[in-house]
C-alpha positions in Angstrom: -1.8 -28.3 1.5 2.2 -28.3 1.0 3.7 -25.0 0.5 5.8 -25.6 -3.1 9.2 -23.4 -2.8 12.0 -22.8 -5.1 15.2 -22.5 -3.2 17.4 -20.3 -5.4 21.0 -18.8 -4.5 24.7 -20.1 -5.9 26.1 -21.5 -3.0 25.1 -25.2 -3.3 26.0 -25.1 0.5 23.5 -22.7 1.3 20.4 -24.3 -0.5 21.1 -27.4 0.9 21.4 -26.0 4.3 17.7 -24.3 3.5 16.5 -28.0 2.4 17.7 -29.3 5.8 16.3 -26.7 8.1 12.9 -27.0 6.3 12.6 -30.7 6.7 13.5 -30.7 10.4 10.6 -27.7 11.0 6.7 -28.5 11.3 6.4 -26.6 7.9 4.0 -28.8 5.8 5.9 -27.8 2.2 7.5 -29.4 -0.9 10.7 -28.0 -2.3 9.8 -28.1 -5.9 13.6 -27.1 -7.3 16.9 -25.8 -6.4 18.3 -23.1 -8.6 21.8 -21.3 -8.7 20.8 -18.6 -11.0 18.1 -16.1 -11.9 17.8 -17.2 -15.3 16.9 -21.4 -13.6 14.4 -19.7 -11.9 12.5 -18.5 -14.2 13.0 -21.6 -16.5 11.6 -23.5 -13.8 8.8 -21.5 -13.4 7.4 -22.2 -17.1 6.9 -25.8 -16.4 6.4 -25.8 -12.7 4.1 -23.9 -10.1 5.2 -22.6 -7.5 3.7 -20.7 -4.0 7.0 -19.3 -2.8 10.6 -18.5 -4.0 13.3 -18.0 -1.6 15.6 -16.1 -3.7 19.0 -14.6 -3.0 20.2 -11.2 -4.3 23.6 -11.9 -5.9 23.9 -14.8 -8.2 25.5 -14.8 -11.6 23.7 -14.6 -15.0 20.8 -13.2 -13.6 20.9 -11.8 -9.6 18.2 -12.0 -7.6 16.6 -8.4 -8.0 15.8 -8.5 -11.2 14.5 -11.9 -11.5 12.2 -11.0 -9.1 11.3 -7.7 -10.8 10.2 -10.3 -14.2 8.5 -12.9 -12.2 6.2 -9.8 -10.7 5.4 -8.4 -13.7 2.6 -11.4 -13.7 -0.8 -10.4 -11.8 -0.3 -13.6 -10.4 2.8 -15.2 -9.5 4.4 -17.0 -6.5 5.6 -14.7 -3.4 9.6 -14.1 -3.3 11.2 -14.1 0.1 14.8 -12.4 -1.1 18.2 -13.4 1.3 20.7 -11.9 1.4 24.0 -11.2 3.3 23.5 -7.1 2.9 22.1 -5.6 6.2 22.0 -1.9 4.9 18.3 -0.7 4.4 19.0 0.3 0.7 19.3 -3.6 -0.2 15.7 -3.9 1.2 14.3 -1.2 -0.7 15.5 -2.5 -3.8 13.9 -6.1 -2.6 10.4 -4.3 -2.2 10.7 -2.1 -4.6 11.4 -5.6 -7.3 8.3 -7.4 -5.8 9.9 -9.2 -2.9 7.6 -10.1 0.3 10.1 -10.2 2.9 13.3 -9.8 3.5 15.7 -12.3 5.6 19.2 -11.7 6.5 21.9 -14.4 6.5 22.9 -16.5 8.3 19.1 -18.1 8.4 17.5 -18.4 11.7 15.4 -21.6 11.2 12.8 -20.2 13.1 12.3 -17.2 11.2 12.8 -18.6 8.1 9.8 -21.2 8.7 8.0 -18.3 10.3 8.2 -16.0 7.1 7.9 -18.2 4.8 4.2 -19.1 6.5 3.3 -15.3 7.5 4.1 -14.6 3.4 2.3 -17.4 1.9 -1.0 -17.4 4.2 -1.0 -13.4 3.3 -0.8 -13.8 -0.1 -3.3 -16.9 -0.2 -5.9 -14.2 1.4 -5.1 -11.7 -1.3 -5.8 -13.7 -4.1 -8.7 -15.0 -2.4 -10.2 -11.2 -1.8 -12.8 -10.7 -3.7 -13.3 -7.1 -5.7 -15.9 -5.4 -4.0 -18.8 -6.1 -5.8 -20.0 -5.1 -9.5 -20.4 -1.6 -8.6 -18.0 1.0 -10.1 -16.6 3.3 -7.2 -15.3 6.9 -8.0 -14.7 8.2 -4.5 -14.7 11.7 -3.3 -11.8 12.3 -1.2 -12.1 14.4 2.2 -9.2 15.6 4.2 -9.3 16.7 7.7 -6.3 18.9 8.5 -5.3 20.9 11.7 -2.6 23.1 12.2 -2.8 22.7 15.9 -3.1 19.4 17.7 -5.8 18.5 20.0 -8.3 20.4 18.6 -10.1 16.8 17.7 -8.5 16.3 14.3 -8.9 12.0 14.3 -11.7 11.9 16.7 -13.6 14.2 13.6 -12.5 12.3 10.9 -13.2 8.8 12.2 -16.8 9.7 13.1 -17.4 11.2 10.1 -16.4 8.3 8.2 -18.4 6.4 9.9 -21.3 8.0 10.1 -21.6 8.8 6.3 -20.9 4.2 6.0 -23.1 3.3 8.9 -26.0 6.2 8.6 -25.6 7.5 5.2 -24.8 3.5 3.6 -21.6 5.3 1.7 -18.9 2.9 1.1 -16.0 4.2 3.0 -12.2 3.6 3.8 -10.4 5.7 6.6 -6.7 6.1 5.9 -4.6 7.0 8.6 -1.8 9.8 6.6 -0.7 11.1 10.1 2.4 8.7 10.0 4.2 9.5 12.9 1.8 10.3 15.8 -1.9 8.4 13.9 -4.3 7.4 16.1 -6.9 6.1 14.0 -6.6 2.8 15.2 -6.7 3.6 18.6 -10.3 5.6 18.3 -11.5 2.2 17.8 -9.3 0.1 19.9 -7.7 -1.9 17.0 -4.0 -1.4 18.0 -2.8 -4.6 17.1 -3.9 -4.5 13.5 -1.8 -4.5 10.3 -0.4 -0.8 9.1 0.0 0.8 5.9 4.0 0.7 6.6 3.5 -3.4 6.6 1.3 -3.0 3.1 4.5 -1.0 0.9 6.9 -3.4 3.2 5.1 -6.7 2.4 3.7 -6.1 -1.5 4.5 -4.3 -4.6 0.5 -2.5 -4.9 -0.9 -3.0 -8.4 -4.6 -3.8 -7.7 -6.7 -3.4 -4.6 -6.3 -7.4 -4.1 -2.6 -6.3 -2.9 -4.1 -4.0 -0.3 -7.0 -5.8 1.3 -5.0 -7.9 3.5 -4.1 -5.0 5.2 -6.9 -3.1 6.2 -9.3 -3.6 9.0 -12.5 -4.4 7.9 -15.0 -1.9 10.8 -18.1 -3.3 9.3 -19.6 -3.6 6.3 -19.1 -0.5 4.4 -16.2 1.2 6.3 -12.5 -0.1 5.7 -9.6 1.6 7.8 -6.1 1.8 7.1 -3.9 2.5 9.7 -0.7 4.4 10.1 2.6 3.0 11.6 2.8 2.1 15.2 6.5 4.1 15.5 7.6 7.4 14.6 10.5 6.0 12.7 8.6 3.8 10.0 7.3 7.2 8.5 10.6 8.5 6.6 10.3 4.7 4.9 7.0 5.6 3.1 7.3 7.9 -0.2 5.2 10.3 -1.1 4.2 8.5 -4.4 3.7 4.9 -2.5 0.8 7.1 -0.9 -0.5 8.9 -4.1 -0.3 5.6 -6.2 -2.4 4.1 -3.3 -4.8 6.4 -2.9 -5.2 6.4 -7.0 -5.8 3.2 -6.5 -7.9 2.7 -3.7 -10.7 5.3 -5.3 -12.0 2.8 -7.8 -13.5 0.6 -4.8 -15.3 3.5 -2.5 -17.5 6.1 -1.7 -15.5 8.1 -0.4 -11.8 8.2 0.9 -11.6 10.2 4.9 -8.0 11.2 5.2 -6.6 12.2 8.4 -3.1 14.0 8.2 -0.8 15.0 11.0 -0.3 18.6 12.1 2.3 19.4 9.4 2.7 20.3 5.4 5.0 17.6 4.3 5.3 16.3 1.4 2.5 13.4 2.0 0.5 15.7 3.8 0.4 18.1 0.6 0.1 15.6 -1.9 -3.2 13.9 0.4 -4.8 17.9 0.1 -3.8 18.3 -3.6 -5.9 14.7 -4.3 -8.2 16.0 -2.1 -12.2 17.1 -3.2 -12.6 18.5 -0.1 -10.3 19.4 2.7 -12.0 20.4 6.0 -9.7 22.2 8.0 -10.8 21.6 11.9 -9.8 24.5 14.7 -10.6 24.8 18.1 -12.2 27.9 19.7 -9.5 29.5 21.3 -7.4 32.4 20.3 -3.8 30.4 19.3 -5.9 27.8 17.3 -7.7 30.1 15.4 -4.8 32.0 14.3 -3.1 28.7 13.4 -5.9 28.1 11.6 -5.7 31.5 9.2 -2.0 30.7 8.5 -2.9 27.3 7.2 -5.8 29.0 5.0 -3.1 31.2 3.6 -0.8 28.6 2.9 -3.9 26.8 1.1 -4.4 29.9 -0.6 -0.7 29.9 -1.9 -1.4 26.7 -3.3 -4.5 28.1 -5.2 -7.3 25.9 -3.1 -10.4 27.9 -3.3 -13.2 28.3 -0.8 -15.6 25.3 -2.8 -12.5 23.4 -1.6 -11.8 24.3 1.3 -14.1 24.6 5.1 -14.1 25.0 8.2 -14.9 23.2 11.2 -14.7 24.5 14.9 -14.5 22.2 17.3 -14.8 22.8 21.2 -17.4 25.1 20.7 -18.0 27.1 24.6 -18.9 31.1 24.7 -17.9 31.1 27.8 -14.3 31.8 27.5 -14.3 35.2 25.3 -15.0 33.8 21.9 -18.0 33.7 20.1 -19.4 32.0 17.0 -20.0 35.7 15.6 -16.0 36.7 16.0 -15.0 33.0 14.5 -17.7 34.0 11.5 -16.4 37.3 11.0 -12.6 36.4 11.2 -13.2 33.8 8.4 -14.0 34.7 4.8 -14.4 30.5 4.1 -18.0 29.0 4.8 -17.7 26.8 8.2 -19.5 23.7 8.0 -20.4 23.6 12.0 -19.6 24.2 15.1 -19.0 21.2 17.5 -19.7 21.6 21.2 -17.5 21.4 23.9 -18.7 18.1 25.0 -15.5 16.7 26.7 -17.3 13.6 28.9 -19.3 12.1 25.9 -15.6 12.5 23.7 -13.3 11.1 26.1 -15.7 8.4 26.8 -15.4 7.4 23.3 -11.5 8.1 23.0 -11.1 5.9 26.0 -13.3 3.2 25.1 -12.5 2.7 21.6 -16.6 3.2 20.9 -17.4 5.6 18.0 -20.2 7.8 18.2 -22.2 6.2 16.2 -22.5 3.2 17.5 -23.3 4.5 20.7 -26.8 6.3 21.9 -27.6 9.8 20.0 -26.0 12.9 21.5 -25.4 16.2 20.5 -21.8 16.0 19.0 -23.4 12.9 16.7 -26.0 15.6 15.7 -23.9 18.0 14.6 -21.4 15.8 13.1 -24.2 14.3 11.2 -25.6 17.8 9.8 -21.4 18.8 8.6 -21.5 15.1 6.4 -24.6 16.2 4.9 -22.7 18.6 3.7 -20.0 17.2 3.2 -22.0 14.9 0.5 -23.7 17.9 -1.1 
């Protein structure tokens, strides 16, 4: 089926250059009208449909940004693609933050041009095809794992939990990946090329969860994941209330919300714990993550978390080394949901394999982890 596009911007030059490019590319599409304002647009748009609107920024009457921000106040309404000559980031904030899809910088690259303007439309054609899940009305719990000391297991906890409270306990679940810089969610099941949460605020203005299921990976049947950004740099794009209109969001349609979060209290990272029900902080048995650990539980006192709130979880259990459980129970005044064995050959066998735990044979880490969800439901 033909792709219908409005090509709108004020240089006659320019949309007939777009006209051109398009009818010498493989791109099966119809260019319904050409505009030179805002205002056309949207006068073409009450007696014609459009899929797609390449709009540029700066036009006269009306500019670009805020006909798009009127043409997305309808649930559903054609994808814009904005162009414009402005390379500086701000411009494409102000794009996404109107409603725009993409962003393409001019001069037009044919190739690119025909590239997003397929990537756009087949993405927004699955979005409006994505059903709601079900009839059932979701009010999910959200559980936070934090750390204050990498390495301690943080991710590899939170993933099989998730999972093992969707596959074992048939809770509807979604994973979200809050460690933005350093997540490795998608890597603890070998998903790395999948799309991110940094494409999901890039790509779509979020008003219903029909914006954000393009961009999760579907595990199976009850568990959803979310994925953070494959660079360090994509994290100081993503606002802390992007994340906490998302997550706002994203609790009418599961069981429960797993939140991993890096080893740091910014701003994301604090808002995740505030949403949180439950945050489970995770520390390994040794004497420099344990008194990590009881600065984090002072911070979290500061910010008036109480112990229903708040537990513990000690990972990398061994006696061995000078530490027992009865010095970790009597330095702690929270209650600790369990202690995790120092298993390191069946955990690295499922870090390096991409296999979670539970979809493996039973062992003692799925055991334990299996008794802490139980609580974690009570």
């Amino acid at each position: 089926m033909a792709i219908k596009i409005i090509v709108a911007d004020d240089v006659e030059e320019m949309r007939e250059m777009i006209a051109k490019m398009l009818s010498t590319s493989d791109l099966e599409h119809e260019i319904i009208a050409m505009c030179a304002t805002g205002q056309e647009v949207l006068n073409t748009l009450e007696s014609k449909q459009a899929d797609l609107i390449l709009m540029d920024i700066n036009m006269p009457e009306m500019n670009g940004l805020e006909a798009t921000e009127i043409i997305c106040r309808n649930p559903v309404h054609p994808s814009v693609i904005m162009m414009s000559v402005q390379h500086e980031s701000e411009y494409l904030k102000k794009a996404m933050l109107a409603g725009a899809k993409a962003y393409i910088m001019k001069p037009v690259d044919m190739d690119e041009l025909v590239e997003t303007i397929q990537t756009t439309y087949d993405r927004n054609k699955l979005s409006l095809a994505k059903p709601v899940i079900g009839d059932k009305q979701y009010s999910a719990k959200i559980i936070t794992f934090f750390s204050s000391k990498g390495g301690v297991g943080n991710t590899f906890i939170a993933v099989n939990a998730g999972l093992i409270i969707s596959e074992k306990l048939n809770k509807k679940v979604l994973i979200i990946d809050l460690d933005l810089q350093f997540g490795d969610v998608s890597l603890m099941v070998n998903k790395q090329s999948e799309l991110t949460i940094k494409a999901l605020f890039d790509d779509s203005p979020i008003s219903r969860y029909e914006d954000v299921s393009p961009y999760l990976y579907h595990y199976s049947k009850n568990c959803d994941m979310l994925f953070a950004p494959k660079d360090p740099e994509s994290a100081e794009y993503i606002a802390k209330d992007q994340v906490k209109q998302l997550i706002e969001l994203l609790k009418a349609h599961y069981d429960y919300l797993i939140i991993d979060t890096g080893v740091n209290y910014n701003d994301i990272t604090l808002n995740a714990l505030d949403q949180s029900d439950k945050v489970i902080v995770v520390s390994g048995m040794e004497v420099t993550s344990l008194k990590n650990t009881k600065m984090s539980l002072k911070v979290m006192q500061s910010l008036n978390y109480n112990s229903e709130k708040v537990k513990l979880l000690i990972t990398q259990v061994n006696e061995k080394f000078g530490v027992t459980k009865n010095n970790v129970l009597k330095a702690f005044d929270y209650e600790i949901y369990g202690f995790i064995s120092e298993e390191s050959k069946i955990v690295k066998n499922a870090i390096n394999t991409g296999v979670p735990l539970v979809m493996g044979k039973s062992n003692v880490i799925l055991k334990q982890l299996e008794s802490v969800c139980q609580k974690i439901m009570s």
